[in-house]
Backbone as JSON, one array per atom type, in Angstrom:
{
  "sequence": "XXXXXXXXXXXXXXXXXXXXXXXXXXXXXXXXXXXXXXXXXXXXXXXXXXXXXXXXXXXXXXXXXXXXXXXXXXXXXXXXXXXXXXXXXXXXXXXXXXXXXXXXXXXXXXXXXXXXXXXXXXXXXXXXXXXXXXXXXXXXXXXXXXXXXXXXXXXXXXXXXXXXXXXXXXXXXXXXXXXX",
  "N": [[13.89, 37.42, -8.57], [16.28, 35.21, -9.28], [16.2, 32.74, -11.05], [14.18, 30.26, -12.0], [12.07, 29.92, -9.42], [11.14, 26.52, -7.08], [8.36, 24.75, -6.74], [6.33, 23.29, -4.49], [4.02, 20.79, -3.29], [1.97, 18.34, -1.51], [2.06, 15.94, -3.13], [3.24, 17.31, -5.96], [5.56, 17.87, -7.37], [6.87, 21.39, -8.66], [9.09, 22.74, -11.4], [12.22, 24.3, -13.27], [11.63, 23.89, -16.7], [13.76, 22.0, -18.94], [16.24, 21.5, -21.22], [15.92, 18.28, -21.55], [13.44, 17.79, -21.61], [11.97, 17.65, -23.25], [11.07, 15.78, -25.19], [8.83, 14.9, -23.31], [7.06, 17.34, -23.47], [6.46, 17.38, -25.93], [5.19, 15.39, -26.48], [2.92, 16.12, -24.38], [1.54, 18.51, -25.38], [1.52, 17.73, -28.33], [-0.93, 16.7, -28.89], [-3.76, 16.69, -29.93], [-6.59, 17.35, -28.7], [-5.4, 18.31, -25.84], [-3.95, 20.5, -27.08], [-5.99, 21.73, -28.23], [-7.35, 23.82, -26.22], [-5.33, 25.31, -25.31], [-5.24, 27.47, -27.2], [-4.01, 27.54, -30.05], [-2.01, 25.4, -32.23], [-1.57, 21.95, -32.42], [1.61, 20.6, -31.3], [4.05, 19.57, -33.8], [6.2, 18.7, -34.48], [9.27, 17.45, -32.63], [11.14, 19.18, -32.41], [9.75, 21.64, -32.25], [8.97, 21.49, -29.45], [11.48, 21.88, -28.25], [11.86, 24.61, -28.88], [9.84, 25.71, -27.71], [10.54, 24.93, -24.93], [13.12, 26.59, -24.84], [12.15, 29.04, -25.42], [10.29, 29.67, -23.15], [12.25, 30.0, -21.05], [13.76, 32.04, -22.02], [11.36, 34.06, -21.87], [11.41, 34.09, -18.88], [13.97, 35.37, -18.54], [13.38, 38.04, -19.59], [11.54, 38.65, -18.16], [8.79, 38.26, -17.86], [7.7, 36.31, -17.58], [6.95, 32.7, -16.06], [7.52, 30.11, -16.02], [6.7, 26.13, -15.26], [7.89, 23.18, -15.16], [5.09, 20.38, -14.64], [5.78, 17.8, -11.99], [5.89, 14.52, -10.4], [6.42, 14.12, -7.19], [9.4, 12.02, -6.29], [9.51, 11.34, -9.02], [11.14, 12.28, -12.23], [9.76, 13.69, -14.6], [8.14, 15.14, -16.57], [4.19, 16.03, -16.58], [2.56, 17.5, -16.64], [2.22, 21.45, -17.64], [2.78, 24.29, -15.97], [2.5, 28.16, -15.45], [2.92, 31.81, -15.65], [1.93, 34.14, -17.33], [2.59, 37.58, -18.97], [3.19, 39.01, -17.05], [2.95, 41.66, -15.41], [4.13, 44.16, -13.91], [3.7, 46.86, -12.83], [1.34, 46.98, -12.84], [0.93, 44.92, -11.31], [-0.16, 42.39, -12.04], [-0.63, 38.87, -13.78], [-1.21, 36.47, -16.15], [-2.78, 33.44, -15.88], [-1.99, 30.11, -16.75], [-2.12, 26.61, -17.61], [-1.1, 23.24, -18.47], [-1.75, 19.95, -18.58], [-1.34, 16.56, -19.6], [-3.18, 14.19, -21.25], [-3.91, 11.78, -20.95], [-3.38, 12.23, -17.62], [-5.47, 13.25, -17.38], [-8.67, 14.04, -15.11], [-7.11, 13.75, -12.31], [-7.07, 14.7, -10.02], [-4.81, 16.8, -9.89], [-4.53, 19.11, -11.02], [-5.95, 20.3, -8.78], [-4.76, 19.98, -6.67], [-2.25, 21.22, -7.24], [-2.84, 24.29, -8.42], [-3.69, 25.77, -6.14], [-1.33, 26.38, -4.78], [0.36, 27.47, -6.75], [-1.23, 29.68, -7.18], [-0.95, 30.89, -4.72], [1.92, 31.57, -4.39], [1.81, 33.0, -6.6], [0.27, 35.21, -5.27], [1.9, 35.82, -2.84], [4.97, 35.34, -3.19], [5.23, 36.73, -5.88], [3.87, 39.28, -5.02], [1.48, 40.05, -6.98], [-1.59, 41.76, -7.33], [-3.95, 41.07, -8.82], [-4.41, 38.3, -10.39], [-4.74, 36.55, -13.52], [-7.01, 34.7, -15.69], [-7.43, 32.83, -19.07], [-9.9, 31.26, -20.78], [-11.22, 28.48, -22.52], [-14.22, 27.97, -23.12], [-15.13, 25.58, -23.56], [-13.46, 24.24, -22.1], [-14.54, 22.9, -19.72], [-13.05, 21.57, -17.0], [-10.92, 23.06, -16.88], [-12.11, 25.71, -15.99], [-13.58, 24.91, -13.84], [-11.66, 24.01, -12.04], [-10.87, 26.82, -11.36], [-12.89, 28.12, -10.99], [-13.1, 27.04, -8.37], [-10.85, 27.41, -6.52], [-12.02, 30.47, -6.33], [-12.1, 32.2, -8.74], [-13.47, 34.98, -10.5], [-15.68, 35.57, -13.02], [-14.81, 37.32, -15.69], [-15.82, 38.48, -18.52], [-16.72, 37.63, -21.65], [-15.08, 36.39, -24.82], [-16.04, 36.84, -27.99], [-14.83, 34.1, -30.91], [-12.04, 34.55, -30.55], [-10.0, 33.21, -30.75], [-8.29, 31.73, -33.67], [-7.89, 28.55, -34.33], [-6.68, 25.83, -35.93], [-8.39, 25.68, -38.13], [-10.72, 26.44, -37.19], [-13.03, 29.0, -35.28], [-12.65, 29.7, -31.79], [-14.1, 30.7, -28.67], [-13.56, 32.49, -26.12], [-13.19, 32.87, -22.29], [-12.83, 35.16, -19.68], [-11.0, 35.54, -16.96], [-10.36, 36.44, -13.01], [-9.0, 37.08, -10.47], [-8.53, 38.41, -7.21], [-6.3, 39.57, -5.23], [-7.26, 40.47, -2.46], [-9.63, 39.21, -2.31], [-9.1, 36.57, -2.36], [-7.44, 36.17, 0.13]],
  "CA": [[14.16, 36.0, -8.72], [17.58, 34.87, -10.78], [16.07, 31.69, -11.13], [12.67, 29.74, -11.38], [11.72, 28.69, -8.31], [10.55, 25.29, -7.34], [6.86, 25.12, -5.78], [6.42, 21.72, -3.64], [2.93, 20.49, -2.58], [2.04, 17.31, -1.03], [2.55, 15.34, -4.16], [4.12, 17.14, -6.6], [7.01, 19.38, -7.75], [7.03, 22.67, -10.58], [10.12, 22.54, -11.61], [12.21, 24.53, -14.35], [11.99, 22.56, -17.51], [15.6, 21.4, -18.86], [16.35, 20.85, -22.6], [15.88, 17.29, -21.62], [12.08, 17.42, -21.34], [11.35, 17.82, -24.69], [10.39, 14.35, -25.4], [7.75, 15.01, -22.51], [6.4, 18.22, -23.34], [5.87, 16.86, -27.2], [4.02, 14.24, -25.65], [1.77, 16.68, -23.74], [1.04, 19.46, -26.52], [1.09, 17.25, -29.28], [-2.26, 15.96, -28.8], [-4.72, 18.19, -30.46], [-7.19, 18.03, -27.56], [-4.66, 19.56, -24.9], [-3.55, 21.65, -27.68], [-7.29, 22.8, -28.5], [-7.98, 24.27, -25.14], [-4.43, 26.19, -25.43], [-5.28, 28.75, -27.98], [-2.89, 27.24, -30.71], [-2.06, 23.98, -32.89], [-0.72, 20.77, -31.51], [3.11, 20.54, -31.6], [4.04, 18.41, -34.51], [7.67, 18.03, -34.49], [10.43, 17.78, -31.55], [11.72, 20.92, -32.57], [8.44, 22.56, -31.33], [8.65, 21.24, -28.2], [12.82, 22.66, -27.66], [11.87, 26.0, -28.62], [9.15, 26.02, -26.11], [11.18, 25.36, -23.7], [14.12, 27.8, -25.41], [10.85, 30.34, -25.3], [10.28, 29.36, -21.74], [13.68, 30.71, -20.66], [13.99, 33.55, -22.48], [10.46, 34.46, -21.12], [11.88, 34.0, -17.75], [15.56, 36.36, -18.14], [13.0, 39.28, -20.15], [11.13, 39.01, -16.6], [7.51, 38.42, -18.28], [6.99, 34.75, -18.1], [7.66, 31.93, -14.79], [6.89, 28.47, -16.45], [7.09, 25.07, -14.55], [7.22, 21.6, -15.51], [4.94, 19.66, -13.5], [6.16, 16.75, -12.17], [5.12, 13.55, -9.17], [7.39, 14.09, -6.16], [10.35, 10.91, -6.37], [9.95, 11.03, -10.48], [11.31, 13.81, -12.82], [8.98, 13.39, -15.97], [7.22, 16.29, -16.94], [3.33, 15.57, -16.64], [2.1, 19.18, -17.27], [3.02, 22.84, -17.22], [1.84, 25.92, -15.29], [2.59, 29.29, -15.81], [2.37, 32.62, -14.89], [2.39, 35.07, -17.91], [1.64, 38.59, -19.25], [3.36, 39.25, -15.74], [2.7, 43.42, -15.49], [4.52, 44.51, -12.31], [3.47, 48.26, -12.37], [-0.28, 47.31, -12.6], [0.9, 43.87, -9.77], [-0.65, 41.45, -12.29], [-0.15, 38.43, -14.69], [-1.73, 35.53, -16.1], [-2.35, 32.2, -14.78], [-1.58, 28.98, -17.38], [-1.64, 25.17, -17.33], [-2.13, 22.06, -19.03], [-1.64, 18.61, -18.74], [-1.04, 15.48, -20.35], [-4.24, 13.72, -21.24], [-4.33, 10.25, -19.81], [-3.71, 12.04, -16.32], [-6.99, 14.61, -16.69], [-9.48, 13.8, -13.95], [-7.07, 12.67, -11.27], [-6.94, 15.98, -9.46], [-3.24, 17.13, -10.01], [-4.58, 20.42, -10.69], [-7.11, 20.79, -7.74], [-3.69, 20.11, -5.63], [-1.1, 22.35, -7.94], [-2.96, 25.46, -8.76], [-3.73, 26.81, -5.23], [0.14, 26.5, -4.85], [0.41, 28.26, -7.88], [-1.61, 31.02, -6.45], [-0.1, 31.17, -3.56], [2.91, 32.05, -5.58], [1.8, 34.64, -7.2], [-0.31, 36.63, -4.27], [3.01, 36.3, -2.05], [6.19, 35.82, -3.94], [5.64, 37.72, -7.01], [3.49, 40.07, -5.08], [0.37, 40.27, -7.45], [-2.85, 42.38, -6.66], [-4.5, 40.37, -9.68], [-4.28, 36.69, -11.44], [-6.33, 36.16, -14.73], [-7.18, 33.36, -16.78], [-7.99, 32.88, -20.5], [-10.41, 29.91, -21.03], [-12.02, 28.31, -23.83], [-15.79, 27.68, -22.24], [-15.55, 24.22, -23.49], [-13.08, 23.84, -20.7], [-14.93, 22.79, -18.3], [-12.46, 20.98, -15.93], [-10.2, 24.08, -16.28], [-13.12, 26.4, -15.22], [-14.03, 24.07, -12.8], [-10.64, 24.77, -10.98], [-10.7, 28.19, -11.01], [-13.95, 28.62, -9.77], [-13.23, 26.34, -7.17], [-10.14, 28.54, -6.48], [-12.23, 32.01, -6.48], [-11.79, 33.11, -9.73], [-14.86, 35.14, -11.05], [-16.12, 35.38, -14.43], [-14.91, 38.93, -15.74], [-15.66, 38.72, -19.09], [-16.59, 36.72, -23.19], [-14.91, 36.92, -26.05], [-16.49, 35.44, -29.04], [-14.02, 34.49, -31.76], [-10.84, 35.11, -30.36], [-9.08, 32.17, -31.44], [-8.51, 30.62, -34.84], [-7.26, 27.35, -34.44], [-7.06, 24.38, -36.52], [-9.63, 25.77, -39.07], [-12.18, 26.85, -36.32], [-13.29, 29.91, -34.51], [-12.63, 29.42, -30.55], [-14.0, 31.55, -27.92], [-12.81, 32.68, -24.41], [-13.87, 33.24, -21.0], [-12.22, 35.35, -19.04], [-11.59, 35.04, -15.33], [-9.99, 37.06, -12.71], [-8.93, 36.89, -8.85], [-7.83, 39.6, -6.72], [-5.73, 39.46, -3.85], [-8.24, 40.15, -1.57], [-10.65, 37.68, -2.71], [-8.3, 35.35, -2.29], [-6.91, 36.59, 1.24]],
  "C": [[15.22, 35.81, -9.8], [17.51, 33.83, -11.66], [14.75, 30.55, -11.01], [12.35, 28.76, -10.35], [11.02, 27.11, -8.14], [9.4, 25.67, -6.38], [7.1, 23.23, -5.26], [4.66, 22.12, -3.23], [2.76, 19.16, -2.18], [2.36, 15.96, -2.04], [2.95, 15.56, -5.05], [5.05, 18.01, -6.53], [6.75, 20.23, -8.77], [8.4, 22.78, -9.81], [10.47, 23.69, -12.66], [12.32, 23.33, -15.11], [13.06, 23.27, -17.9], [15.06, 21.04, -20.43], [15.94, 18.99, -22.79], [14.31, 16.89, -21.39], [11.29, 17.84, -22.7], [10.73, 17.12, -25.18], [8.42, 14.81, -24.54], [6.72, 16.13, -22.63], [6.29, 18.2, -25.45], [4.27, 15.71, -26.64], [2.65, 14.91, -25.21], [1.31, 17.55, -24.64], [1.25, 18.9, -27.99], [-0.18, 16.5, -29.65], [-3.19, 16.74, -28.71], [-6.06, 17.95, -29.41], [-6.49, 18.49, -26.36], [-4.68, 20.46, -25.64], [-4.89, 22.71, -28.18], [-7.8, 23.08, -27.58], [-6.78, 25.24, -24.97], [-4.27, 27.09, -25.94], [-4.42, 28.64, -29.48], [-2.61, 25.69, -31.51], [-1.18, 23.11, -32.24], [0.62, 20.61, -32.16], [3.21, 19.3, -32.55], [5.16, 17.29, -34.83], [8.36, 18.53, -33.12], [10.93, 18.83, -31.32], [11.0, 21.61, -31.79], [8.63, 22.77, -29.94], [9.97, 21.76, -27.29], [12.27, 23.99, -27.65], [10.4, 26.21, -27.61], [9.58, 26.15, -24.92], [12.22, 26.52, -23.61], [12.97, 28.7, -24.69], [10.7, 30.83, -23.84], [11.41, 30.28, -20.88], [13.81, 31.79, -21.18], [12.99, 34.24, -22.0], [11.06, 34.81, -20.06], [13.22, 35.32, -17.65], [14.27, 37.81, -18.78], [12.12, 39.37, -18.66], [9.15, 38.84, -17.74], [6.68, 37.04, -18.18], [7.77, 33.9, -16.93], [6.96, 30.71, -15.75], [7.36, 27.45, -15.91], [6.71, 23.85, -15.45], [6.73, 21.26, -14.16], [5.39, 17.79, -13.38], [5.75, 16.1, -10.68], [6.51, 13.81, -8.45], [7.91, 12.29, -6.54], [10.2, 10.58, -8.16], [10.08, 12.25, -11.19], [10.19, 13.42, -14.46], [8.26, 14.3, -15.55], [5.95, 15.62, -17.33], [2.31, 16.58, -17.27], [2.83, 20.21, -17.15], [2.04, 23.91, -16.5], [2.93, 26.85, -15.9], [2.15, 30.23, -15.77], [3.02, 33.73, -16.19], [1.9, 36.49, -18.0], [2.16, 38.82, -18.09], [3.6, 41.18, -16.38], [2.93, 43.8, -14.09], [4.25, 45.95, -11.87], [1.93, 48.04, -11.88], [0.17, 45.34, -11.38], [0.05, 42.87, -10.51], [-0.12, 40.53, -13.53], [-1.27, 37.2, -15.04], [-1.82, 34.12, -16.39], [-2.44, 30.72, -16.36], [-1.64, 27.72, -16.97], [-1.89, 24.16, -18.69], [-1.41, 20.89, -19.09], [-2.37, 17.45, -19.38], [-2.54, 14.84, -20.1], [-5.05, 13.05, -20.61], [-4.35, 10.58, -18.21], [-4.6, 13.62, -16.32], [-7.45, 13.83, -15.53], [-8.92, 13.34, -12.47], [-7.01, 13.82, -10.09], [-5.72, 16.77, -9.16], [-3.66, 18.54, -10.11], [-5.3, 21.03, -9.44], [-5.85, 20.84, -6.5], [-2.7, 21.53, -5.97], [-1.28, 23.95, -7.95], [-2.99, 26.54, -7.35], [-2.1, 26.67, -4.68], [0.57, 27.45, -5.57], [0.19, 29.55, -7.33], [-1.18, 31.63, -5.77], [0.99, 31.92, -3.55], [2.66, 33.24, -5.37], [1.36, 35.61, -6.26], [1.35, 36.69, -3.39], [4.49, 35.78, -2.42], [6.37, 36.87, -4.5], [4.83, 39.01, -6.86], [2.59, 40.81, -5.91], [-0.47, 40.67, -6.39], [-4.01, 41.58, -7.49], [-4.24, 39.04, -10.22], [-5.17, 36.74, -12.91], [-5.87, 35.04, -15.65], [-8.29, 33.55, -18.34], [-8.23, 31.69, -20.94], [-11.12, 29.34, -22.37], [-13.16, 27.46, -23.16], [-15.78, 26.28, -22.47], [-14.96, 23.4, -22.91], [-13.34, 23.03, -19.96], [-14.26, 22.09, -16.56], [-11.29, 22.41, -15.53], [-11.25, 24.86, -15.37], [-13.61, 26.01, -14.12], [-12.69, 24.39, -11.55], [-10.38, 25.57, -10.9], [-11.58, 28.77, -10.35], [-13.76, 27.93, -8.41], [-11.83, 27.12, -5.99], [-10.85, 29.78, -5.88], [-12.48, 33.1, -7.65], [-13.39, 33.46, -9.95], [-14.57, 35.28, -12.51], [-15.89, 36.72, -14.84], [-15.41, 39.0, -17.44], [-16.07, 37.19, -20.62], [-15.92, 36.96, -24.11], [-15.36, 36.11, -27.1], [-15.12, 35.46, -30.49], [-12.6, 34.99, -31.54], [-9.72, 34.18, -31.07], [-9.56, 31.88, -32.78], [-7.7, 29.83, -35.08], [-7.59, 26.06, -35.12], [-8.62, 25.01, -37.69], [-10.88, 26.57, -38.56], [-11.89, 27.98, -35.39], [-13.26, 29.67, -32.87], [-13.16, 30.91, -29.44], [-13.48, 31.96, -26.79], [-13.52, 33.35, -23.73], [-12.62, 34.37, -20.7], [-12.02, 35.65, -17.4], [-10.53, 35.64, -14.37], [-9.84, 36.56, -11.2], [-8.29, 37.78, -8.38], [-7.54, 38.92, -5.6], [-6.28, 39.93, -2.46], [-9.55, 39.53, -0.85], [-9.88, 36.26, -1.99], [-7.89, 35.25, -1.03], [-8.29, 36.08, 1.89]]
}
């Protein structure tokens, strides 16, 4: 791939993000509950939110990292991101990312996006594996992964220390024949 593809599903678009979505992707990881389910502290300044996307891209040319803005088919505004990192092409696996903007949790943007996502990865990028790294108090992420396929491979207690506090993680897995 020279170039991050676009994914299409019935309502929205992943897109690459563009220096010009910076505004939008402050917006979405500056709000310390997205950002405390991410592993990491909520973006505080603008800056943050360029070199993410900078990050983003350079991910992308070292071949280790596909990141999308998500966005509503007929509007470009970045609403969330996916992502597909940790990509390991000898062992055919990588792992699976998202998160969106607050005010639109519950509307089911991911229950549409992610098996797209998937899709992706078992037949584009030719994965044998997917995995996800959750924080149990999740529960709407976990909720779309199991609903997905993903199983439960795994706890870690204490993996994170964010914001002052100890965070743990799930971890969660899908094989390409599960999924098939």
């Amino acid at each position: 791939m020279n170039n991050v593809p676009l994914i299409t599903t019935e309502h929205f678009v992943l897109r690459p993000l563009r220096a010009a979505d910076a505004p939008a992707i402050f917006r979405i990881f500056s709000d310390r509950e997205v950002a405390r389910y991410m592993g990491y502290s909520a973006l505080v300044d603008i800056g943050q939110a360029e070199s993410f996307i900078r990050q983003a891209r350079e991910g992308f040319r070292s071949g280790g990292l596909i990141e999308w803005g998500v966005t509503e088919k007929g509007r470009d505004e970045v609403i969330g991101t996916c992502a597909f990192s940790n990509w390991v092409r000898e062992h055919r696996r990588a792992e699976i990312g998202f998160g969106l903007r607050r005010d639109r949790w519950g509307e089911g943007i991911m229950s549409e996006v992610l098996p797209a996502l998937v899709r992706f990865g078992f037949t584009r990028m030719g994965l044998h594996r997917i995995e996800a790294d959750v924080d149990p108090r999740n529960a709407r992420s976990i909720r779309a992964l199991e609903r997905l396929g993903f199983m439960r491979d795994g706890y870690q207690r204490e993996r994170y220390h964010v914001n002052g506090e100890w965070q743990d993680s799930v971890l969660f897995g899908l094989l390409r024949h599960e999924y098939e």
